[in-house]
KEFI-377841 format. One record per atom (N, C-alpha, C): x, y, z; residue in three letters. Coordinates in pm, whole numbers, plus 50000, padded with zeros to 5 digits. Each point is the difference from the previous one (the first is absolute). Example, Ala and Ser with C-alpha at 12.3 -4.5 7.8 and 13.67 -1.06 7.14 Angstrom:
<atoms>
513194943150780ala499115011950000ala500905012050000ala499655010549928ser500825011950006ser499235010950073ser
</atoms>
This chain:
<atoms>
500834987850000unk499175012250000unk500875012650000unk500965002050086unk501125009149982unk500175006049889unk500564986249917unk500675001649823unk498595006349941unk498864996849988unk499255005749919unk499775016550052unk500515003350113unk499205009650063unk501785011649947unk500474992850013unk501605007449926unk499905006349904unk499224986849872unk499675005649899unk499235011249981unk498654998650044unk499015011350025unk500795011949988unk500864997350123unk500355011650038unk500965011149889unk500844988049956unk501075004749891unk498975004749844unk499234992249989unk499055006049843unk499255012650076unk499525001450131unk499565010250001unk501175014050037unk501444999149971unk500965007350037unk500245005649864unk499964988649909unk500444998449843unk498625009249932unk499014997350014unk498505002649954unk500335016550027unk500285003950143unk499605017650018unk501005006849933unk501294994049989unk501085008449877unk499575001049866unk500204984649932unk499445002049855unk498495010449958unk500355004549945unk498415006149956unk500235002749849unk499235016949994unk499715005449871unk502025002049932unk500045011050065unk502014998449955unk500634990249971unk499924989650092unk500654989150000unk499564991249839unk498714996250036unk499334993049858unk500705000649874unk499625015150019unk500265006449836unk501224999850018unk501025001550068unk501595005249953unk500155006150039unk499205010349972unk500525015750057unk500495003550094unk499924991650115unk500755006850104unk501044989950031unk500034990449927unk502124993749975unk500235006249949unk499815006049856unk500465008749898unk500415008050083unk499665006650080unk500095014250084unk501364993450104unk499674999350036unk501194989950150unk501114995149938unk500024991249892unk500874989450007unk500274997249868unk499594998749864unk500084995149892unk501095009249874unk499355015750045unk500635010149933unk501434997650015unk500484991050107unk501195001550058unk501064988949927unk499154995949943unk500644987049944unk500694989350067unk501224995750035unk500374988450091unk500085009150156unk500345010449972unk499975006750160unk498444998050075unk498874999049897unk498755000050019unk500074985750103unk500404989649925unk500344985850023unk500234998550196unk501065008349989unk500475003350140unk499435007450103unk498865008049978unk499635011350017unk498964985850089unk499184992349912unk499304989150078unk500344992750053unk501264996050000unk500554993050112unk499765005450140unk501105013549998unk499235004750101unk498675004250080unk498815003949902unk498985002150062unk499564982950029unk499904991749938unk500204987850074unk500034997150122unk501255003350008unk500804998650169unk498935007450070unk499865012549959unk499215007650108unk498854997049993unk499644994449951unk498294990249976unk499384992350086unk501324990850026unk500064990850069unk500725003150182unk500865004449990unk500255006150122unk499005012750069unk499925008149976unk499125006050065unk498364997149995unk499674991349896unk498814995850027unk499794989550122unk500734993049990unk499984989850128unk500515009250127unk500785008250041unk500175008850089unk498285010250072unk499795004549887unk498575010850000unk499254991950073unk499494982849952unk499094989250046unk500474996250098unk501394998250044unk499984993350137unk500365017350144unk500035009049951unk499825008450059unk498465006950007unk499034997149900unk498445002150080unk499584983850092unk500314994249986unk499624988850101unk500875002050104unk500445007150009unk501245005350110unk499255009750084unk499575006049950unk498905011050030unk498345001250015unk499604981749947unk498545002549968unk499815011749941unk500155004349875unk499875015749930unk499004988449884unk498445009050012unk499014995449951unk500225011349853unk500615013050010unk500345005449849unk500895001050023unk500435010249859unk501785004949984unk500075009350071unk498925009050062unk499805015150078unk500464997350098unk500024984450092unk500634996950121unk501984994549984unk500094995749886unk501364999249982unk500875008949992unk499085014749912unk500755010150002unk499915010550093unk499474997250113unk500535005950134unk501434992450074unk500304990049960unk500494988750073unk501765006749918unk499494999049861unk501405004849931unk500535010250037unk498865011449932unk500035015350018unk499855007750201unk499894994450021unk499275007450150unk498805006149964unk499105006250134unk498775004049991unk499985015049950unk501215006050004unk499735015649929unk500774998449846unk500464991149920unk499744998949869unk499094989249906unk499734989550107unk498774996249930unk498605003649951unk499575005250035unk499195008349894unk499935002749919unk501095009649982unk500385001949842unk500304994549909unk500924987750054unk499904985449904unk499374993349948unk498504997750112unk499144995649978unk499155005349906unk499815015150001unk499465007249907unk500424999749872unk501774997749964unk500504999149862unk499564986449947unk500154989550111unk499734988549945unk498524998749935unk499095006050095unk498325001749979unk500135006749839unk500915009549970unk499895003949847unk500184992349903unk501104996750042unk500944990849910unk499394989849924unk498994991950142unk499314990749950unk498804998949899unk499075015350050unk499255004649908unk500595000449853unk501295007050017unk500235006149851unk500584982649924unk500484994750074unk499834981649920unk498844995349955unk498905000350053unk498734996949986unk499835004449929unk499905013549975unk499905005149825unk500224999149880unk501514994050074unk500694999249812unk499504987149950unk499864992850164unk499954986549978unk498485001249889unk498495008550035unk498814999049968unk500435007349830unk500785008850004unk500305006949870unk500594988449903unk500634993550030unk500794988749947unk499134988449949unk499084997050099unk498484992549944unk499385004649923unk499785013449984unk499095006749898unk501154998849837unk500985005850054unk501194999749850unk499874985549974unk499914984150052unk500254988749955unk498285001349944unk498915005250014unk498884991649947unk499955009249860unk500685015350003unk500045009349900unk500654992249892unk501124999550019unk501374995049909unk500034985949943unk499394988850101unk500294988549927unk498224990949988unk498765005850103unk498974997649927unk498955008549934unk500965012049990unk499155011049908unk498865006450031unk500075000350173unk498675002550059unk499825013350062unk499175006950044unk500255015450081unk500874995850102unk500935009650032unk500674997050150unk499544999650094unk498965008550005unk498915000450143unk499324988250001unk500164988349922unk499224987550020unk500864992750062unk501384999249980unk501204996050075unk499825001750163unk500145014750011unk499815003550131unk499214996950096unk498815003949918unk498854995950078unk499284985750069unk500484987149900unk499904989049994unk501044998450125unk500975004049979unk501434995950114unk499765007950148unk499095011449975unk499795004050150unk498244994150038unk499584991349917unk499044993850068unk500474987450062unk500924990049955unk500314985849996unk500955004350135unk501185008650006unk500465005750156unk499304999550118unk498715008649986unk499175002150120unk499264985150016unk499794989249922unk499674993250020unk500454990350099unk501834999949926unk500884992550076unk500305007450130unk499865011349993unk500395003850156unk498724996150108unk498744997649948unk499104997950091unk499944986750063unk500864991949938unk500244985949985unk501055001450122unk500875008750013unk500914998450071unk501684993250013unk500574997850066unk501634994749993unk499864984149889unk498964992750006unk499784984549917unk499645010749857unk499305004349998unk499895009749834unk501565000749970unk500825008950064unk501575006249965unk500604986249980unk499854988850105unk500974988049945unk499834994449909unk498564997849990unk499564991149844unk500235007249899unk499635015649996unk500655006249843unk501434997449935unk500695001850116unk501355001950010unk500424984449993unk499614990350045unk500204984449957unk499894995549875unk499135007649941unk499374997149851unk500945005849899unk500155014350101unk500825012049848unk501674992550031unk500925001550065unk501234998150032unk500704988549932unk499084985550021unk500814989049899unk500415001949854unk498395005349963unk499645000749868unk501065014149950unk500555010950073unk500795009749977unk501394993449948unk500634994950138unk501334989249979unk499834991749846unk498724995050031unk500434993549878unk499885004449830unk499385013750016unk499985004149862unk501845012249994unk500355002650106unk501055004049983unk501094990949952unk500154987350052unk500854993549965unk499664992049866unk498645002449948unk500104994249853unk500315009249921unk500105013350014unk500285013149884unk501474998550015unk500374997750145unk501844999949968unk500344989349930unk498974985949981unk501014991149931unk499995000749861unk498665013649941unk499774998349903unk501255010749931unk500375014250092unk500635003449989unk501694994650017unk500104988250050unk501604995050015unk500314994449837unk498864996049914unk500304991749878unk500315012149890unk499975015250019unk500315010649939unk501745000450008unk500275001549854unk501234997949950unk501035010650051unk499615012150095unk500735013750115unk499624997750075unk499314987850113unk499995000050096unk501025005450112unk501234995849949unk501004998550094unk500305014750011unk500005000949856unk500935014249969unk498785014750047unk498904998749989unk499465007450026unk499785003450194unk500074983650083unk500555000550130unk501185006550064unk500965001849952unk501355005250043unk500155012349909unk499045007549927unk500465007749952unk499815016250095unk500545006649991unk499965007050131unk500884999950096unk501444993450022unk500654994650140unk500945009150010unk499155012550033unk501295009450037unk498985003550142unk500975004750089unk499425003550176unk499565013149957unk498255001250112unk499285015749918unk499314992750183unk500485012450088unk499335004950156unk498715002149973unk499224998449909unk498755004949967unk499244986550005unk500564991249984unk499674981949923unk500004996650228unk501065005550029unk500044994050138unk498675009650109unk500275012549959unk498675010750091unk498594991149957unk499555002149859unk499124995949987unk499394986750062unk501054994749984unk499934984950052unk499624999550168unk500505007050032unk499434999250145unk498375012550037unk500305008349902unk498745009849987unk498844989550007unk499904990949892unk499204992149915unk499644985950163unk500964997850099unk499674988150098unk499325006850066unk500575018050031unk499535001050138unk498335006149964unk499745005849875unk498645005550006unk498994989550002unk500514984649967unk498824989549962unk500154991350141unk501475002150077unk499644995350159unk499355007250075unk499985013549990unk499385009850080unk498214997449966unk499424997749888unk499054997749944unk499064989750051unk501104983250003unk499714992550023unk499684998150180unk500315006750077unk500044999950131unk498524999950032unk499375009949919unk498584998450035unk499194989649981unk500644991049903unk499174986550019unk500934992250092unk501184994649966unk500994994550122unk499894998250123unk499725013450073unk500025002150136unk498614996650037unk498645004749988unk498994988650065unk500464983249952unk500134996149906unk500094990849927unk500884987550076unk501135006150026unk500784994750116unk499814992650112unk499225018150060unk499574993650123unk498444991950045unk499555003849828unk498594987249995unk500974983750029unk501065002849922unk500884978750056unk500355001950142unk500565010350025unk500744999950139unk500624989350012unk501084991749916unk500884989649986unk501215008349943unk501114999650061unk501014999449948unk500834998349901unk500184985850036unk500604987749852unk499245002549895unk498304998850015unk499585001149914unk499905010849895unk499925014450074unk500285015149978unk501125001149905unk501474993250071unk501095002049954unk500464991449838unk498954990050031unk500434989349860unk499095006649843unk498675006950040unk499275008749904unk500725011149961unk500525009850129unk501095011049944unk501324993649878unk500324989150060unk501424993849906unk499184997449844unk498804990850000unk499754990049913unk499365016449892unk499555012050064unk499415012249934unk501145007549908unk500995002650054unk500925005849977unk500994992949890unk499844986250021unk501054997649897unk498954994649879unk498395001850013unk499224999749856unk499855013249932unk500005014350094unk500295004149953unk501405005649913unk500904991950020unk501575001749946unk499474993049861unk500094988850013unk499414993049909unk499535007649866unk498355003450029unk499815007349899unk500155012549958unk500645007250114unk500785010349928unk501154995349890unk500514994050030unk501374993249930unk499374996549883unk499114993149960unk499144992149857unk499385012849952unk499115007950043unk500095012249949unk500755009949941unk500644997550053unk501595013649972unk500274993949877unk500284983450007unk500774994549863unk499615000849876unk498355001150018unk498925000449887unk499945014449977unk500185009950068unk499825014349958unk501255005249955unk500874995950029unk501465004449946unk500134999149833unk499204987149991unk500134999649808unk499435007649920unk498925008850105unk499295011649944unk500885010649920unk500185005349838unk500785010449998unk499095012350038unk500485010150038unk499565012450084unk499125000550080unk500274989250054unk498724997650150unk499515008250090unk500615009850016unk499545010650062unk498875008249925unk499635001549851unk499085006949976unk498694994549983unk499584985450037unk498894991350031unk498935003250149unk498865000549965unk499355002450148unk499994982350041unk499494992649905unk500024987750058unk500964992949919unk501524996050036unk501254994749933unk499514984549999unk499504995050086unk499884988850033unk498664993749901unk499135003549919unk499245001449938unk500435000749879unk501035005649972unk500955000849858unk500644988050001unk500764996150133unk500964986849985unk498794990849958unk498654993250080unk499394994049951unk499624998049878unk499915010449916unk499614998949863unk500635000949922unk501885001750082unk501064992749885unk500214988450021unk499804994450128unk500534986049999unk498684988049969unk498745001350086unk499064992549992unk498635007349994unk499434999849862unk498395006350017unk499174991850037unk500264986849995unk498924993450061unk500055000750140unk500825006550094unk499905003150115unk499585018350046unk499305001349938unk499995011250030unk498775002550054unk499214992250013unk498565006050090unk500224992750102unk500634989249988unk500554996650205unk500745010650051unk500955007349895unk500875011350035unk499205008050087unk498865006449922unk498485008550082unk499574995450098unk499464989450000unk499844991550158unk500935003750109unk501024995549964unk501025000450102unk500635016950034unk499955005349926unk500015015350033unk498655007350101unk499344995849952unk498615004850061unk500074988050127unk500574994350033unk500024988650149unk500935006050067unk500895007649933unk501295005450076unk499505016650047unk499225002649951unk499425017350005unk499235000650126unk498774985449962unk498934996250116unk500694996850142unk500774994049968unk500854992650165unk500605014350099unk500465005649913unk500815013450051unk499055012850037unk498764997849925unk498705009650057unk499884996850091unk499204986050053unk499904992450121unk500935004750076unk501334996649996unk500915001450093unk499955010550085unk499975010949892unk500215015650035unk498855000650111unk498484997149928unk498885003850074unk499814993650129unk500784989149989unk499824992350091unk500445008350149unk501495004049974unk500845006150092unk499735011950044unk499025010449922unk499395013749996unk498884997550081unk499234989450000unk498804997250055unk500625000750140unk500644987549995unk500445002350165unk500385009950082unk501045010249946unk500395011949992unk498965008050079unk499005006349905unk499195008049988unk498684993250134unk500074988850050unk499174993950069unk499995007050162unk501294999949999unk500855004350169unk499945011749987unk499415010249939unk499945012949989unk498475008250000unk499244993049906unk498695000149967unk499234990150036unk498724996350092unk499414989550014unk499004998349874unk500205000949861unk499184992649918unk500394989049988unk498484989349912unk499964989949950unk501084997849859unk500174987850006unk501354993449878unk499685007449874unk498544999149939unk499735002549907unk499885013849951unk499525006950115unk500205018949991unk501255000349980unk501244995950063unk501165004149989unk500714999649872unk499704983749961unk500344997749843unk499345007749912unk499265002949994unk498545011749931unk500975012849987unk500155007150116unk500585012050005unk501525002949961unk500854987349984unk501234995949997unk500034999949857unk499394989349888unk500145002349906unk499435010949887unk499285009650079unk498825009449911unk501455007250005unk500825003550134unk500945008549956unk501274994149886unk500214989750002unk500844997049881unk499234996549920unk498745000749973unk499394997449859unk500555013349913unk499675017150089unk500105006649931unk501145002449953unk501434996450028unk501835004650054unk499834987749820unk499594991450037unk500034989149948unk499935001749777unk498905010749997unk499765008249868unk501455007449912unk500874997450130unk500915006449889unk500944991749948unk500705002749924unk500684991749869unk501014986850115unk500064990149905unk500514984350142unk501135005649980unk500815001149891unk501665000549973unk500425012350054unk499115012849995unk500255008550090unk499545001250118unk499614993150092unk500294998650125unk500784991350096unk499764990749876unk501594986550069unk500985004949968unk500625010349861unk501175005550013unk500325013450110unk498895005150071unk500035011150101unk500464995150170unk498584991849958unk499964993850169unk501134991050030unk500294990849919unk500924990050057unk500995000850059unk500835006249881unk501405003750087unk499965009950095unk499105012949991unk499685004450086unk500114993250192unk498874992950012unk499764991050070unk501074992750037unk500824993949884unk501504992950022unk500875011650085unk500045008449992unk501385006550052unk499295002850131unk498735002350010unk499755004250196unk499744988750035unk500054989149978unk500114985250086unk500844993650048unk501415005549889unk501224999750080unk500215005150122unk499705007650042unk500095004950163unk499164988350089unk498934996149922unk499404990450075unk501064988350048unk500454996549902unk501054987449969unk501275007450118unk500085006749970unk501705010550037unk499064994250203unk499705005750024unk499524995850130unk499444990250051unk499474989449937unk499564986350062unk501764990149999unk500565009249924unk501304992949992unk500515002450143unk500005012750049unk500575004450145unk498984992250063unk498934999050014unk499404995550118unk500034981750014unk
</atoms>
């Protein structure tokens, strides 16, 4: 029971990172790919920090019984800068939720030719659903979306390894660029800082240890994983950077008959990471306000419905790194503590 409850734990660690950015490319492209083999390295490290401080964060709210992240980050920060943390994080998360809902609307625009607001709207009804469902809603989405992720990443890389520049297009790039290493840690600490809000109840819903600690390991190195199979498949991209969805292009150079699982699985990776977000906001917003689950989600996503209207590629290229560079302080101090 442990091992399955590890797992849970690790697809639902894996589930709240991947989303709309992730899916499409765009936000490896952004982090890690532009970089070429430094990119390569760039995930190694966020890796490490994937896995290490995620299992740290989890066995420090069961350390604490910390039912949100609002109680961890008194614990990090002290009681006269938590607040304000809490408050950046409270943004932060919103402004994910958005791109994430903007990103649903651009996948039903772009690849089933539909209004975007049918995207959205569909994805902020099927959310509130799952949040009414509760923590078994978040595991089963996230059980469902996470295998099926792994495994369509690792069939685009093998489709991409039989490309005649594989190699050469991997190592091309191997000169040292401090930008390939910042980013790289920009890119762990804004999606650990993120992830805390599901993590930290999540945790201390196991209140097991071993078990805590083997989901942080088994999370961290799936997400290495498919960062790594990603990177390899987007690298063969020429000018990958000027694609909103790169990963959508690789599909329809390497395999078209995979390309509406491609949609599936993008839209499972968008959904999991809504959940996630809302999940952790709900709670949030609970210890502050005595409304019901469903007002909260109601009022939670009406405000990123509207944030949500503006262009996906321009707000994942605003917010992200954005977001990446003030999370480092997050990171910069859970390291001291």
């Amino acid at each position: 029971m442990s091992w399955k409850k590890s797992f849970q734990l690790a697809f639902i660690y894996v589930g709240t990172i991947v989303g709309a950015g992730f899916a499409t490319g765009k936000e490896i492209v952004e982090f890690f790919s532009q970089y070429g083999f430094m990119g390569l390295i760039g995930i190694c490290i966020s890796g490490l920090c994937f896995t290490g401080f995620g299992v740290k964060i989890m066995l420090l709210a069961i350390e604490l019984e910390a039912r949100s992240f609002q109680q961890l980050n008194v614990h990090i920060f002290g009681t006269y800068f938590a607040p304000v943390v809490n408050f950046i994080m409270f943004i932060m998360l919103i402004g994910v939720t958005s791109v994430m809902l903007s990103g649903a609307g651009s996948l039903f625009q772009e690849q089933l030719h539909l209004p975007k607001m049918v995207g959205i709207l569909i994805t902020v009804i099927l959310t509130l659903i799952v949040l009414l469902i509760g923590t078994r809603g978040l595991v089963w989405v996230n059980t469902v979306v996470v295998p099926v992720l792994i495994s369509f990443s690792f069939i685009l890389a093998y489709f991409a390894f039989h490309l005649p520049v594989f190699m050469e297009n991997i190592v091309k790039g191997f000169h040292f660029k401090w930008e390939a290493i910042i980013d790289s840690f920009a890119y762990a600490a804004f999606n650990i800082s993120l992830a805390t809000a599901v993590l930290v109840p999540a945790a201390t819903d196991i209140g097991d240890r071993k078990t805590v600690k083997r989901g942080g390991v088994i999370g961290g190195l799936a997400l290495t994983l498919i960062l790594i199979s990603n990177h390899v498949t987007l690298v063969q991209l020429p000018s990958l950077t000027q694609f909103q969805i790169p990963m959508a292009v690789m599909v329809n150079t390497l395999t078209t008959s995979l390309h509406f699982l491609f949609i599936i699985v993008i839209y499972g990776e968008i959904f999991s990471s809504v959940i996630g977000n809302l999940y952790g906001l709900e709670r949030f917003v609970k210890r502050k306000i005595p409304w019901n689950t469903l007002t909260i989600g109601i009022a939670i996503l009406s405000f990123a419905f509207v944030i949500s209207m503006v262009d996906y590629g321009t707000l994942l290229s605003f917010l992200y790194p954005l977001f990446g560079y003030i999370s480092l302080v997050f990171l910069l101090l859970l390291i001291i503590r």
